[in-house]
N, C-alpha and C positions, 0 to 999 in steps of 0.2 A: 653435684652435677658434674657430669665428665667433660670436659676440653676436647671438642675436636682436633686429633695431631696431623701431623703432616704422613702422610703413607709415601715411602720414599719409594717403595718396591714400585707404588702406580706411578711416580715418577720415573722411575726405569722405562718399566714398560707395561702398560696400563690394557693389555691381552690377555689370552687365553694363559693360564700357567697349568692346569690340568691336562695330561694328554690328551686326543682323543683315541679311542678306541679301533682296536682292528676292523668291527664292525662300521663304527662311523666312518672310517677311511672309505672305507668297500660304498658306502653308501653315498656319499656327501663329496666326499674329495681322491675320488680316483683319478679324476684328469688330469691331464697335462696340462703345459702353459701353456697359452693361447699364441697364433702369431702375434696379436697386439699387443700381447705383455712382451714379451721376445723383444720385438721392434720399437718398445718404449724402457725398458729397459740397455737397449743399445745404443738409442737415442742418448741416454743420460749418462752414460759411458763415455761416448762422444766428448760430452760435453766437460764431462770432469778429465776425461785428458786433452783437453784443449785447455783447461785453465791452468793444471797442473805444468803444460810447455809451457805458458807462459810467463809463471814464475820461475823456471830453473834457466838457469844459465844456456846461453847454445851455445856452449862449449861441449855440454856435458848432455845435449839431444840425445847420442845414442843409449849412456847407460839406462837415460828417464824412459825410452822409447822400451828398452827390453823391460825395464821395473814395472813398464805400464801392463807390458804383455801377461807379465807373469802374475802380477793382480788379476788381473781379465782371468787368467785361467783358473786360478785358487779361488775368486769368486764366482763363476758359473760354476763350479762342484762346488761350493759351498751354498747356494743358492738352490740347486737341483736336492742337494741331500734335505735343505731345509724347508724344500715343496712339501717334500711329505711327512714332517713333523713341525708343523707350525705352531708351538708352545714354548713359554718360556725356556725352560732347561737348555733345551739344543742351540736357541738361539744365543742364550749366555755360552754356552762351550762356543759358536762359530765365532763370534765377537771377541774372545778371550785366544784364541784360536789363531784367528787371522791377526789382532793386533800381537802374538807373537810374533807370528811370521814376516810381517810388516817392520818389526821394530830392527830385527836381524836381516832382512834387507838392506835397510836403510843402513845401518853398521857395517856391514859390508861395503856398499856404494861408498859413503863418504869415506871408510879408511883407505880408500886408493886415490881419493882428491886430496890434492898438495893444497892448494888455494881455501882457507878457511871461509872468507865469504861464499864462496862456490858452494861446500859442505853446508853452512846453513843456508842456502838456496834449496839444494837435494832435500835435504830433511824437512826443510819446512812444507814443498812442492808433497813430498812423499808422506809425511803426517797429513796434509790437507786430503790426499787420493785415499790413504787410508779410513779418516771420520768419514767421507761421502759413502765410500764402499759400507762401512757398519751401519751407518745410518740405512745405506739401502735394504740392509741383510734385516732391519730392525722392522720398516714401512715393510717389506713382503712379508715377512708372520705375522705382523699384525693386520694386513691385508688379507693375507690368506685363510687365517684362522675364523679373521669374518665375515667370508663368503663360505666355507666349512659349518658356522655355525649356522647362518641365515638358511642354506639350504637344508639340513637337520630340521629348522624349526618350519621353514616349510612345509618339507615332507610330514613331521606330524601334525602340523594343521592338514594336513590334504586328507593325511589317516581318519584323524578325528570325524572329518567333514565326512570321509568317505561312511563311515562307522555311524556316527548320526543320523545318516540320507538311509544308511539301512535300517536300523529301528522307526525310521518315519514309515517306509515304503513297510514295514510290519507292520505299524500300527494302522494304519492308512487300509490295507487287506485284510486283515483278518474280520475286525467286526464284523464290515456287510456283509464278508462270507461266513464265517462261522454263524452269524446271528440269522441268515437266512436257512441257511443247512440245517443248525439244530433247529428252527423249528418247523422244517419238514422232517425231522427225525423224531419229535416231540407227536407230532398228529401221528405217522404210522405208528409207533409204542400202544398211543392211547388208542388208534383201532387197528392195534395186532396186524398189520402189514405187513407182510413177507419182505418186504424190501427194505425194514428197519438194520435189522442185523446188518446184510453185508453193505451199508450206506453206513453205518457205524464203523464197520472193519474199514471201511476207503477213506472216512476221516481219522482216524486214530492213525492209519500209515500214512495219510499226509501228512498231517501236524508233526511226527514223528521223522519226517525225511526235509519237511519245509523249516521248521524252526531253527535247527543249529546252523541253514545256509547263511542267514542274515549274520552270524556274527566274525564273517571274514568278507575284506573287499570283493576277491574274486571269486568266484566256484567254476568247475569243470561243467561244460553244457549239459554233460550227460546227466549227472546230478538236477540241473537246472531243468531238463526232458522228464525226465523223473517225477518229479513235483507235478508238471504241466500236466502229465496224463494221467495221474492220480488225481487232480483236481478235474479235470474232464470227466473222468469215469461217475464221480460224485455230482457233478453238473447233469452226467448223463442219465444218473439214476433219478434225479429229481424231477429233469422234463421230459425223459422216457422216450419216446421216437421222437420225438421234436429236434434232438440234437445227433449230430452224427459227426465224427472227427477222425483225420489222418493226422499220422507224425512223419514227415517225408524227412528226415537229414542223416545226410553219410557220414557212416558211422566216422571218419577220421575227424571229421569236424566235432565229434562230439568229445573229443579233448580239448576243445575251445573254453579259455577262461574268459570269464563273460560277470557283470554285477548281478549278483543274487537277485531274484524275484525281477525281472527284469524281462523275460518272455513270458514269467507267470503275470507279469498284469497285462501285459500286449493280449495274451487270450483272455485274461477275465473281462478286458476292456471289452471283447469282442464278446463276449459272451452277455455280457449285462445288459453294455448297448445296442447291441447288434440281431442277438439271436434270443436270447430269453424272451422279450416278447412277441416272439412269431409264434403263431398257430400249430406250425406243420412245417416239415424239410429244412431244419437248419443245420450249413454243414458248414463248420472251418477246419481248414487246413496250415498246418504249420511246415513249414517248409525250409530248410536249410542247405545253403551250397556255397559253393569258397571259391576264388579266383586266385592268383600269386600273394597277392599280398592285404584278402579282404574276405572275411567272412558276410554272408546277409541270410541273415532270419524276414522268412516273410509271414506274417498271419494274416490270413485271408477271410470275408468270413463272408455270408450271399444276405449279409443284413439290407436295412435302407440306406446304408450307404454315409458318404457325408453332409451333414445336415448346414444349414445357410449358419452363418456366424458360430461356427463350432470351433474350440477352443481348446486347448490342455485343462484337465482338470486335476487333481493332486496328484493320481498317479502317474501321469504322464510326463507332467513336469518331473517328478520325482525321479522317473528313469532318465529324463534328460539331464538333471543333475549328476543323477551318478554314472552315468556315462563320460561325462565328461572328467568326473573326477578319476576314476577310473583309470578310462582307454586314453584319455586327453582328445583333441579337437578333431582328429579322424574319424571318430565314431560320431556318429547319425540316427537320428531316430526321423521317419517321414512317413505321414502319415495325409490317407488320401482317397480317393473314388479307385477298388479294382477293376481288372479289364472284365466285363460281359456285366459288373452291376458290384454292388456289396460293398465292403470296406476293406483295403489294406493298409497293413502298418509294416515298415518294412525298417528293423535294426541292422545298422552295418555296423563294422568296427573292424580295428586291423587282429591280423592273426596272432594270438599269445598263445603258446602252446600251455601246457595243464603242465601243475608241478607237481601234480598228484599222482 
């Protein structure tokens, strides 16, 4: 049986000791220091040379006064270079570093004081200013490495989440649509229907342009347009003049990154609930236009409208999920009675331009 030993390195310094990466930088730890770190680190500045006067001699006020200054400045560049490599290694070089520097200060100052007590007043005063400074240089990597890592792990719970919410919002659509389509593809086959074949070609290029959207957070609208009207054309061939549909959105908007299947359930919403069981004349329209700093997708459709205690059902929660996970709290789904009758569902979200 092995002895727990003592790990003297977590004693050191019980952080990060792996860099992070160019990539984690760019992603996690680009910013600067905040004013409130600024002004609490100056704060404690403050404070360590208030204590520090108070132990040296005021004889010797002005040398401590400039010793102070020149700490203050070899620590703010040593502090700024160690923003942006918060891991062991750099931290031991600054500590190794400054306590050179620090030591030959100090040897300096006292070889020009005659007075021995005086000299260990300095030294003592200037060892005390130099441990707070390392100490501090130690609390910021080890502070900063883990708010560096928390937002990392953030970010891929949000991916995950986001990644998830998409294979839901798949599984969640395909069945009722696929299992409805093939077997109105199943009946014309078995009585030779002319409208078999190209209701087969409109699903094979759906599934074919719908499927690889789900496995990235974002897709370009126009991608997202794509889908909509190929599943429309396969709606339209099923209920025949029953259904009739416009795509109204300019074209700039249609670089808009937006969550996959995300206006494809808003019209299938419409389409299931709205218009599939009407007789005769069902039209929705899809509508897109953008203000400074907002895109809005509207689907419209001349169904019965909103019904008394009507409610998100999977898929609409599902888009309001990944929206949020997405766009974050600026983006909107509202859903509600259009003007002259019907249903509209209306997604906003701010402008991301397409990286595609």
């Amino acid at each position: 049986m092995k002895h727990a030993r003592i790990d003297w390195q977590q004693l050191w310094y019980s952080g990060r000791r792996q860099p992070f990466t160019a990539d984690e930088m760019a992603r996690a730890g680009a910013d600067t220091p905040s004013p409130t770190l600024l002004a609490n680190a100056g704060i404690n500045f403050a404070v360590i040379a208030f204590v520090v006067m108070q132990l040296a001699p005021s004889s010797q006020t002005a040398r401590l006064t400039a010793a102070l200054v020149a700490l203050a400045v070899i620590g703010t560049s040593v502090a700024k270079w160690l923003w942006w490599r918060p891991w062991a290694k750099p931290l031991l070089q600054a500590q190794f570093g400054v306590a050179a520097l620090s030591t030959l200060l100090v040897y300096g100052m006292t070889r020009r004081v005659a007075d021995r007590a005086d000299r260990e007043s300095i030294a003592l005063a200037m060892i005390l200013g130099m441990a707070l400074l390392l100490s501090g240089f130690w609390l910021l990597v080890l502070w900063r490495a883990a708010q560096i890592e928390g937002r990392l792990r953030e970010q891929a719970e949000r991916e995950k989440a986001v990644e998830m919410a998409g294979r839901l919002a798949t599984a969640q659509m395909e069945p009722h649509f696929l299992f409805n389509t093939l077997a109105s593809l199943q009946h014309w086959v078995h009585t030779k229907d002319d409208r078999a074949a190209p209701l087969l070609d409109a699903l094979i290029t759906f599934l074919r342009a719908t499927l690889p959207m789900f496995k990235h957070p974002l897709v370009a609208a126009r991608d997202e347009l794509a889908a909509v009207e190929r599943y429309l054309q396969i709606m339209q061939a099923r209920m025949g003049a029953r259904l009739a549909f416009r795509i109204e959105v300019d074209e700039p908007l249609r670089e808009l990154q937006l969550p996959p299947g995300a206006l494809l359930t808003l019209v299938e919403n419409a389409v299931v609930h709205g218009l599939e069981t009407k007789l005769s004349d069902g039209q929705l329209l899809l509508r897109g236009r953008a203000d400074a700093s907002f895109a809005t997708f509207e689907v419209i459709d001349n169904g019965p409208g909103p019904q008394i205690g009507m409610h998100d059902g999977v898929g609409l929660g599902n888009v309001r999920q990944r929206l949020m996970l997405s766009c974050g709290p600026s983006a909107s789904l509202t859903l509600g009675a259009a003007p002259g009758g019907g249903f509209r569902a209306e997604l906003k979200l701010p402008l991301i331009a397409s990286k595609a």
